[in-house]
C-alpha positions as CSV (number, residue, x, y, z in Angstrom):
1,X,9.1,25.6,9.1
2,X,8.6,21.6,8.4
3,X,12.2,19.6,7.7
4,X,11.9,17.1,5.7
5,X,14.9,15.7,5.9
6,X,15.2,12.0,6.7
7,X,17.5,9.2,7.7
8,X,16.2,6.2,6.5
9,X,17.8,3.1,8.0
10,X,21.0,5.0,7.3
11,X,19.8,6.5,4.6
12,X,20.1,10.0,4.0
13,X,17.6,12.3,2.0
14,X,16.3,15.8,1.5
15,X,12.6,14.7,2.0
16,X,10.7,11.0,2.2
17,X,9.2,10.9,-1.4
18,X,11.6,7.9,-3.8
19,X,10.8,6.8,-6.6
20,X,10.1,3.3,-6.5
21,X,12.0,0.9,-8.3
22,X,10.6,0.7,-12.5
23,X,10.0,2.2,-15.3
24,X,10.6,6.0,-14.0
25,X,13.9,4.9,-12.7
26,X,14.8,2.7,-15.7
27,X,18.0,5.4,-16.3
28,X,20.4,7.9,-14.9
29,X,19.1,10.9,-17.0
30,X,15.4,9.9,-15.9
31,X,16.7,9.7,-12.1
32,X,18.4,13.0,-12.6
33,X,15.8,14.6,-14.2
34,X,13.5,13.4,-11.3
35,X,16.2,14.9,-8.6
36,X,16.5,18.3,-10.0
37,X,12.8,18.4,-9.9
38,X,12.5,18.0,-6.1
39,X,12.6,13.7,-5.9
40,X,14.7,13.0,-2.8
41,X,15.4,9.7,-3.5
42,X,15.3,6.6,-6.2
43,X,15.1,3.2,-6.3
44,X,16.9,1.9,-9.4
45,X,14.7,-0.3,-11.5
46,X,15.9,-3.8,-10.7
47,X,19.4,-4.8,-11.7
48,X,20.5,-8.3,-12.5
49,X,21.1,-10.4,-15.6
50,X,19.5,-8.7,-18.4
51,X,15.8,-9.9,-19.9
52,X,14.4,-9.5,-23.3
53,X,10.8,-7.4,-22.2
54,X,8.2,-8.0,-24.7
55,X,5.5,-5.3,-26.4
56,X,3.1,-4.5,-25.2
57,X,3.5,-4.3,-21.5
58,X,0.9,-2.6,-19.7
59,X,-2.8,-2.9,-19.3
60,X,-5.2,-0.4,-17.3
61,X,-8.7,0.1,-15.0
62,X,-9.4,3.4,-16.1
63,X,-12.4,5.5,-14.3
64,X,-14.3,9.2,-14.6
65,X,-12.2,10.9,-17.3
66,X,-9.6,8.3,-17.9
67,X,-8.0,8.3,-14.7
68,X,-6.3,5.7,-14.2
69,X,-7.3,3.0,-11.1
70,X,-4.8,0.9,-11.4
71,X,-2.0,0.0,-13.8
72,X,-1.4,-4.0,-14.7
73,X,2.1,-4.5,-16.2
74,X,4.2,-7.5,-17.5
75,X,7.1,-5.6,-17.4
76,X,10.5,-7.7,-16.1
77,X,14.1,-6.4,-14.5
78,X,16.2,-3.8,-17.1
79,X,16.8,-5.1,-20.2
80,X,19.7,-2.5,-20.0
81,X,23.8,-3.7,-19.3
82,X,24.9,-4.0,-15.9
83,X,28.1,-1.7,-16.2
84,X,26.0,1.1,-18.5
85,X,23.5,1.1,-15.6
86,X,26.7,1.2,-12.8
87,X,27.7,3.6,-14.7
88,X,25.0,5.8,-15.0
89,X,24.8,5.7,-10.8
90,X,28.0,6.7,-10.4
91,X,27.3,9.7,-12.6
92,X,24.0,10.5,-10.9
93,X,26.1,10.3,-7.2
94,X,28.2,13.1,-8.7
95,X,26.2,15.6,-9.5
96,X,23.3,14.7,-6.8
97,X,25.5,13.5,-3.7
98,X,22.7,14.5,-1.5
99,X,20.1,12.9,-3.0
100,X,19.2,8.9,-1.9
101,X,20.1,6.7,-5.1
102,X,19.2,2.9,-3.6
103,X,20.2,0.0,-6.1
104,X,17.5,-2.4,-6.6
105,X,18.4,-6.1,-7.7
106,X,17.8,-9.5,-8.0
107,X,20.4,-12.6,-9.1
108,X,20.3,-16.4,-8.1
109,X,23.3,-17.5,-6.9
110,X,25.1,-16.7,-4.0
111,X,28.4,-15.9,-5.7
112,X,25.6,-13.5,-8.1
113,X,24.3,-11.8,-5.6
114,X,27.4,-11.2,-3.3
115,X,29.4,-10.3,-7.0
116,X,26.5,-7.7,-7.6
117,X,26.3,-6.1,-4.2
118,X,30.2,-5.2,-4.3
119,X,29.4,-3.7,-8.1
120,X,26.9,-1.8,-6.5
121,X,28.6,-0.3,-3.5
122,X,31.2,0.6,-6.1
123,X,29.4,2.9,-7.9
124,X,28.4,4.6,-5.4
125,X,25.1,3.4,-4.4
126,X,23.6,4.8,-0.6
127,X,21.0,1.6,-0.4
128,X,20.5,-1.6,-1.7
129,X,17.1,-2.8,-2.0
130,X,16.4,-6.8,-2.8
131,X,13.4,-7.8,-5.0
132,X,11.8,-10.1,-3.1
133,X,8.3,-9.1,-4.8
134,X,8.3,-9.2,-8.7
135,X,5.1,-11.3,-9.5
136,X,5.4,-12.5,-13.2
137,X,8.1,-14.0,-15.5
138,X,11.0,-13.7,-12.5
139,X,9.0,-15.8,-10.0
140,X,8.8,-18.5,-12.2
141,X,12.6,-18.5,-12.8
142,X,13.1,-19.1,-9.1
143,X,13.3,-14.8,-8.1
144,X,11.1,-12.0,-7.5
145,X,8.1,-13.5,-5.6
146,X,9.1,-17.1,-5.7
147,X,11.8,-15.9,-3.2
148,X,9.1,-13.8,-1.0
149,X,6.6,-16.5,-0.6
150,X,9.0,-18.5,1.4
151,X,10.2,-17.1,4.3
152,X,13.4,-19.1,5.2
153,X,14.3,-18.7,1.7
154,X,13.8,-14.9,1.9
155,X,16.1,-15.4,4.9
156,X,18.8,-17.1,3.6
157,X,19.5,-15.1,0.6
158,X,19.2,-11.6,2.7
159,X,22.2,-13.5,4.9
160,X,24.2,-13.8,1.7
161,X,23.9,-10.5,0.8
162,X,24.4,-9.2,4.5
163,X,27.7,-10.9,4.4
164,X,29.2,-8.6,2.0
165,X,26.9,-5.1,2.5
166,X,28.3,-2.2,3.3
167,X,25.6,-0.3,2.9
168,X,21.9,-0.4,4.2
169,X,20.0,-3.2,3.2
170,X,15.9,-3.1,2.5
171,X,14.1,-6.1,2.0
172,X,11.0,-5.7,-0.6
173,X,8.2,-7.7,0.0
174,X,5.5,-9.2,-2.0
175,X,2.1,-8.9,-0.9
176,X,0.8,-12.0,-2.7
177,X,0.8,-14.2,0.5
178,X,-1.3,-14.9,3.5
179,X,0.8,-13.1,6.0
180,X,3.2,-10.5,5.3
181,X,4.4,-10.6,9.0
182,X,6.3,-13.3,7.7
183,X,8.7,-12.0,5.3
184,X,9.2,-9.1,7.2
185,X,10.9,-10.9,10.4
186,X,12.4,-13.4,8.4
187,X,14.3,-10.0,6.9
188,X,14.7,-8.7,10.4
189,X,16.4,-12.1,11.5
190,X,18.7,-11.9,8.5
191,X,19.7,-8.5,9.6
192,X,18.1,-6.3,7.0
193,X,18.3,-2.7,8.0
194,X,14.7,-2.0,6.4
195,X,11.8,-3.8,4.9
196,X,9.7,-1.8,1.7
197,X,6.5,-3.1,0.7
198,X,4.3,-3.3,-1.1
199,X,4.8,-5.2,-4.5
200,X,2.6,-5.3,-7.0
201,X,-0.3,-7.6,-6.9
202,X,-0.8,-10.8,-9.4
203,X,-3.5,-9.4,-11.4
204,X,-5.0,-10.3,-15.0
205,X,-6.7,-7.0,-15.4
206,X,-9.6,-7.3,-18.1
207,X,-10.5,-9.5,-21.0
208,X,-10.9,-8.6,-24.6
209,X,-14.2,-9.8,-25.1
210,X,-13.7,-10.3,-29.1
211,X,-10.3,-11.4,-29.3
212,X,-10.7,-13.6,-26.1
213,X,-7.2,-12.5,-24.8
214,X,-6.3,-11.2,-21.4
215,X,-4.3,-7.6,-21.4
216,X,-2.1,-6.5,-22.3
217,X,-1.9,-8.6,-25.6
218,X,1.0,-9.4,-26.8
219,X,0.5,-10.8,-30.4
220,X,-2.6,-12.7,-29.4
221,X,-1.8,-14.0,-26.4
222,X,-0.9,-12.9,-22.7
223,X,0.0,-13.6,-19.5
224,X,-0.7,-12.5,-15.7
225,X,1.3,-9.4,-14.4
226,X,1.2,-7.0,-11.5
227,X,-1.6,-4.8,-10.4
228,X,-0.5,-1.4,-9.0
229,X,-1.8,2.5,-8.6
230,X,-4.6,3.8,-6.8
231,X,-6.6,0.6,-6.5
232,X,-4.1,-1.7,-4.4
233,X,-3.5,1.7,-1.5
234,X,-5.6,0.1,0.7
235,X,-3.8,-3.2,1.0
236,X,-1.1,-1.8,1.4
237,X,-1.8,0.7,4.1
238,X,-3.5,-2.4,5.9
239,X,0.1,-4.7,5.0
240,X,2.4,-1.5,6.2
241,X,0.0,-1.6,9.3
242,X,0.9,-5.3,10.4
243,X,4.7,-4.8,9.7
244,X,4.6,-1.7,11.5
245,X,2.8,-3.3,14.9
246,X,4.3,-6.3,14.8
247,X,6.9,-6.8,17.7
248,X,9.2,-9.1,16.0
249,X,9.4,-6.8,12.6
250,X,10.5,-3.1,14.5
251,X,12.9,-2.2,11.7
252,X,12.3,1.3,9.4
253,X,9.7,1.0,6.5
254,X,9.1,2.3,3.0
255,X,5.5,1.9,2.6
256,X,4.8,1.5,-1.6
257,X,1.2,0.8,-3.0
258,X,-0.8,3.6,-4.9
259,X,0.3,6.7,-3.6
260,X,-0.3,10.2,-5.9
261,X,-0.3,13.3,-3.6
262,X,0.8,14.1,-0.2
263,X,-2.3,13.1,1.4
264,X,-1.5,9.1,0.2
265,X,1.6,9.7,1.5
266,X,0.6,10.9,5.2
267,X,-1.4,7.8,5.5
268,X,1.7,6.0,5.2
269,X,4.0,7.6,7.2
270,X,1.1,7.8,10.0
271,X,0.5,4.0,10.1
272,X,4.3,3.5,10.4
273,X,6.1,3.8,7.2
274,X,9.4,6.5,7.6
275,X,9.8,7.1,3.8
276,X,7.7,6.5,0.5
277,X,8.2,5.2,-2.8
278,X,6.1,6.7,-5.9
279,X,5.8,4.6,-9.4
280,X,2.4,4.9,-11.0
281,X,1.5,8.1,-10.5
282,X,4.7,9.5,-11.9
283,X,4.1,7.0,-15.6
284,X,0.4,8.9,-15.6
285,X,1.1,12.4,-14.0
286,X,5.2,12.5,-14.6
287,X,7.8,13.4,-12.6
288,X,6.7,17.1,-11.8
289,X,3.9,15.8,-9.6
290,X,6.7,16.1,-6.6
291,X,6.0,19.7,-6.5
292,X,2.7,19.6,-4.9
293,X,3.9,16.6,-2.6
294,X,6.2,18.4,-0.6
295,X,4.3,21.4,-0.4
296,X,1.5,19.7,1.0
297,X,3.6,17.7,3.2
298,X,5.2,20.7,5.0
299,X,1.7,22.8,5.1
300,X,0.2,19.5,6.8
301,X,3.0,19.3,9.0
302,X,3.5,23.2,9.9
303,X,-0.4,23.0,10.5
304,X,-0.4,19.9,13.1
305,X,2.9,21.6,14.6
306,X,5.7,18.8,13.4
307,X,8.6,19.9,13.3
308,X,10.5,16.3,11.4
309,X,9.3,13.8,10.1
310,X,9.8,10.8,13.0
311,X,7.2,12.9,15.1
312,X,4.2,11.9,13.3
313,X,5.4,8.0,12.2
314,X,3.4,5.8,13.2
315,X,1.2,8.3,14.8
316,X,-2.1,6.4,13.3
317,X,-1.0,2.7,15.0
318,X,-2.1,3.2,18.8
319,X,-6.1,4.3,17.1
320,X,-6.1,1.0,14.7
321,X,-8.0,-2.1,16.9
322,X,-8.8,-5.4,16.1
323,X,-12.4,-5.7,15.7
324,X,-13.4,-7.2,19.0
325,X,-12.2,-4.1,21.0
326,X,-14.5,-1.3,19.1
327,X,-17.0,-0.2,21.1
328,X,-20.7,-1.1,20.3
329,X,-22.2,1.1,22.5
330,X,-21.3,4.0,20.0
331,X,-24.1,5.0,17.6
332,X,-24.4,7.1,14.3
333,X,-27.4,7.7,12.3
334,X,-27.3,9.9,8.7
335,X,-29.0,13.1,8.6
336,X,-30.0,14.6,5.3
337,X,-29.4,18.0,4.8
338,X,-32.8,19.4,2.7
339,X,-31.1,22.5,1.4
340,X,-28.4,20.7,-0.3
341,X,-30.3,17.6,-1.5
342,X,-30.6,17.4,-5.6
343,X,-33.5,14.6,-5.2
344,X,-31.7,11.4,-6.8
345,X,-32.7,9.5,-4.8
346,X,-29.8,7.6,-5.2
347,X,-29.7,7.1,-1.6
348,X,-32.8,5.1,-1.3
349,X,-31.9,2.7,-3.7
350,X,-28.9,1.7,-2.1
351,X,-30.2,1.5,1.2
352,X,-33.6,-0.1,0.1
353,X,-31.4,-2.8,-2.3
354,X,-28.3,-2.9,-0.6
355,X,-28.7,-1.9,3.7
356,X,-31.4,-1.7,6.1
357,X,-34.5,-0.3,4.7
358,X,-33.5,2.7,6.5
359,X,-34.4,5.8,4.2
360,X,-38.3,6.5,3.2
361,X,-39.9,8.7,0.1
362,X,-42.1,11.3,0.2
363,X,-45.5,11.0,0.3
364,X,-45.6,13.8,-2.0
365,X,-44.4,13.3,-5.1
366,X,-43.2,16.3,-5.8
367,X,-40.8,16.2,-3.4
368,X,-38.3,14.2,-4.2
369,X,-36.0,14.6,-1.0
370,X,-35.7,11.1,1.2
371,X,-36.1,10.8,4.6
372,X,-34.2,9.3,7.4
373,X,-36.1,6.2,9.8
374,X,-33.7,6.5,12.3
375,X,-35.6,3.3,14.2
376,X,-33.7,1.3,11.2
377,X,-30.5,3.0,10.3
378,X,-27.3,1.4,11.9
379,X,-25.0,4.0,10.9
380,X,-23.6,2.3,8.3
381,X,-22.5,5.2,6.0
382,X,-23.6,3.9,2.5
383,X,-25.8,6.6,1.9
384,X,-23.7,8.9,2.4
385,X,-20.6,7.3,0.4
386,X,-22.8,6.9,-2.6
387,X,-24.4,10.9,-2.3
388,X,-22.6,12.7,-5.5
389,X,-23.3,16.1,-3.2
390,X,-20.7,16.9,-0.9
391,X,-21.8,17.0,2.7
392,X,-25.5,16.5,1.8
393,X,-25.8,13.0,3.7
394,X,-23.6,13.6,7.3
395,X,-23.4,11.0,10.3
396,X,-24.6,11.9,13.1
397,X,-23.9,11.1,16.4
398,X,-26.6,9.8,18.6
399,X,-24.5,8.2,21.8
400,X,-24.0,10.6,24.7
401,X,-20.4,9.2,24.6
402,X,-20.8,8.0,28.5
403,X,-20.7,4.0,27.6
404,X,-18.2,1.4,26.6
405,X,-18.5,-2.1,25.8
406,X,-16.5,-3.9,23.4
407,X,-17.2,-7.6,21.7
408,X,-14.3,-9.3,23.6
409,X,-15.7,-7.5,26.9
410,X,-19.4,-9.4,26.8
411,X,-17.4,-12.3,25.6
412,X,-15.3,-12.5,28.7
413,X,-18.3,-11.8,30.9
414,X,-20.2,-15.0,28.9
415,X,-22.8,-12.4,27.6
416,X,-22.4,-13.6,24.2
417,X,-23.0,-16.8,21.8
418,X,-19.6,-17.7,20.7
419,X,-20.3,-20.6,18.6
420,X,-23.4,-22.1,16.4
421,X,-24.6,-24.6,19.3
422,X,-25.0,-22.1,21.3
423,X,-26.4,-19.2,19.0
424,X,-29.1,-22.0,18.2
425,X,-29.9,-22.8,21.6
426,X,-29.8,-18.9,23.1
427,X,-26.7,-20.3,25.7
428,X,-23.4,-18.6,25.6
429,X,-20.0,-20.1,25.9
430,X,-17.1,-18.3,27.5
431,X,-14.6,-19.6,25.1
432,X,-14.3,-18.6,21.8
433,X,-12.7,-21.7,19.9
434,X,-9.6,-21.6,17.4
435,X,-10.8,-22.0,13.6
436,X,-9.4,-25.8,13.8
437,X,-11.2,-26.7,17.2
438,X,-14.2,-24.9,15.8
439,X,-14.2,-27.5,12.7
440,X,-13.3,-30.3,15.1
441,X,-16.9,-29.9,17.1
């Protein structure tokens, strides 16, 4: 049977799924309602001086039968008291020692943040995690993102708080900024035990079109927030991904950013990430979603033969390339499958509008199923993304699998144009120039 048990940086928990620092985790009896339901750890929702939130808060994409895409909120830290929320930690410790409880929080000053670490570790806390991410309303007091964006910043303050921890320290990262290698070893320099990311994304996520306000309104006006759920996963997987293969990062991560079932949560831990954090899914689908999670996880794992956790992290990384070492020798082309084809046609009209002019109509009319011209499909896969029938459109492969050759491989043997002049005048040029020396010729 699958154990999934995991020691996080230090951390101990009976499985990988947190919740992630917010709203689900704004108290005690929500955290302990969450535990008994099969959560194996929590993030606290972010601890410091106390705000005043406003009404309304939260704004949505919604999609085929009000799913939700993503979530936009303006949300700040707890409006709740520091010693009712210290409080309520040390309660949840005693009746769920087993279960991860990490404290999230953001201060200012040094003297703040080393006075609130110590309160933390007092009431029993297993993890301290410092918002480095928030994108609205604490940024532009000097926390939350304003801290993230700037590396040596993010560096000093982690030091501060490193001076007085006792307990393992996770650095959360915001994803609104050009690198998020960054952050990540500016945290590992500072001696953070762990780096979680992502944040949410600055976001304004729709317009009402009468009222000419931005949502979520709060009287008539509003303001940018963060954008979170489903819709943000993949740049997250792809930020989790550089953290994870960077060479100068190498500490444990908690990969946050859209997850809802144990399959979101596989990606994760395969491209690097050793535990996850949950928010979104649990404010639309509630707390009792955990159910299927782990149950998934451990028939996934029992069926690939894992045994822990650790032996599939990271097990993605080796497979993901940078563009220039794919190999172009290897050759799809879609293949419609007649029986299953409803005649929409669909197909068509993205690749005649939208691709290579690479599916034909019937000369009957009265058959409405496409064909493939193989002479002009690339393999690109839009047909058989947009298809609404399940394995009607399949790729095909047409390769005998025998050859190799890669961009940077015709590059190094000068088989290539590498910059405009050249393209223009059919040379090639071994070197391929820097962005800045391209601009300077």
């Amino acid at each position: 049977m699958a154990n999934l048990k995991i020691n996080f940086a230090g951390i101990q928990a009976p499985n990988p799924f947190w919740l992630a620092s917010g709203p689900p985790t704004n108290s005690g009896y929500q955290i302990m309602k969450a535990f008994d339901q099969g959560w194996g750890g929590a993030v606290w929702k972010t601890l410091g001086v106390p705000v005043v939130n406003v009404s309304s808060r939260y704004g949505a994409i919604n999609h085929r039968g009000n799913r939700v895409v993503g979530f936009n909120n303006i949300e700040l830290i707890t409006d709740r008291r520091l010693c009712d929320n210290l409080r309520e930690m040390e309660e949840v410790k005693k009746y769920f020692p087993d279960h991860a409880v990490i404290a999230s929080l953001m201060v200012q000053t040094k003297k703040e943040w080393q006075q609130i670490v110590q309160d933390v570790q007092n009431a029993g806390a297993d993890g301290i995690e410092l918002n480095f991410g928030c994108p609205h309303g604490m940024c532009e007091r000097g926390m939350g993102s304003a801290v993230g964006q700037e590396p040596e910043v993010l560096e000093l303050i982690t030091s501060w708080v490193m001076e007085v921890a006792k307990i393992p320290v996770i650095v959360k990262l915001t994803p609104n900024i050009s690198d998020i290698t960054e952050p990540a070893q500016a945290a590992r320099r500072a001696g953070a035990n762990a780096i979680s990311l992502i944040n949410t994304i600055q976001s304004l996520v729709g317009v009402d079109i009468d009222k000419f306000v931005t949502y979520p309104i709060v009287e008539n006006h509003s303001s940018n927030g963060g954008y979170c759920g489903p819709a943000v996963k993949p740049i997250a997987l792809n930020m989790v991904k550089n953290c994870a293969q960077h060479p100068l990062v190498q500490i444990p991560i908690s990969g946050i950013g859209g997850i809802e079932n144990w399959r979101d949560a596989v990606e994760f831990l395969l491209l690097g990430a050793s535990s996850v954090q949950v928010c979104t899914a649990v404010m639309h689908y509630g707390f009792g979603i955990i159910r299927d999670m782990t149950a998934g996880l451990e028939q996934y794992m029992d069926s690939h033969g894992f045994e822990t956790i650790d032996q599939f992290v990271g097990k993605a990384l080796p497979n993901v390339k940078h563009w220039e070492d794919l190999n172009l020798k290897y050759s799809i082309k879609a293949s419609i499958n007649e029986e299953k084809c409803i005649g929409c046609q669909l197909c068509y009209i993205a690749c005649e509008d939208g691709a290579h002019q690479a599916i034909d109509l019937n000369d009957d009319k009265n058959n409405r199923i496409p064909k493939i011209n193989e002479e002009n499909c690339v393999g690109c896969n839009l047909c058989s993304l947009i298809c609404p029938v399940e394995d009607c459109i399949t790729m095909v492969r047409k390769d005998d699998g025998n050859e190799h050759l890669t961009w940077r491989q015709r590059t190094e043997a000068n088989d290539v144009p590498t910059t405009f002049d050249d393209a223009l005048a059919g040379g090639n040029s071994h070197t391929v120039p820097t962005p800045l020396e391209a601009l300077k010729r």
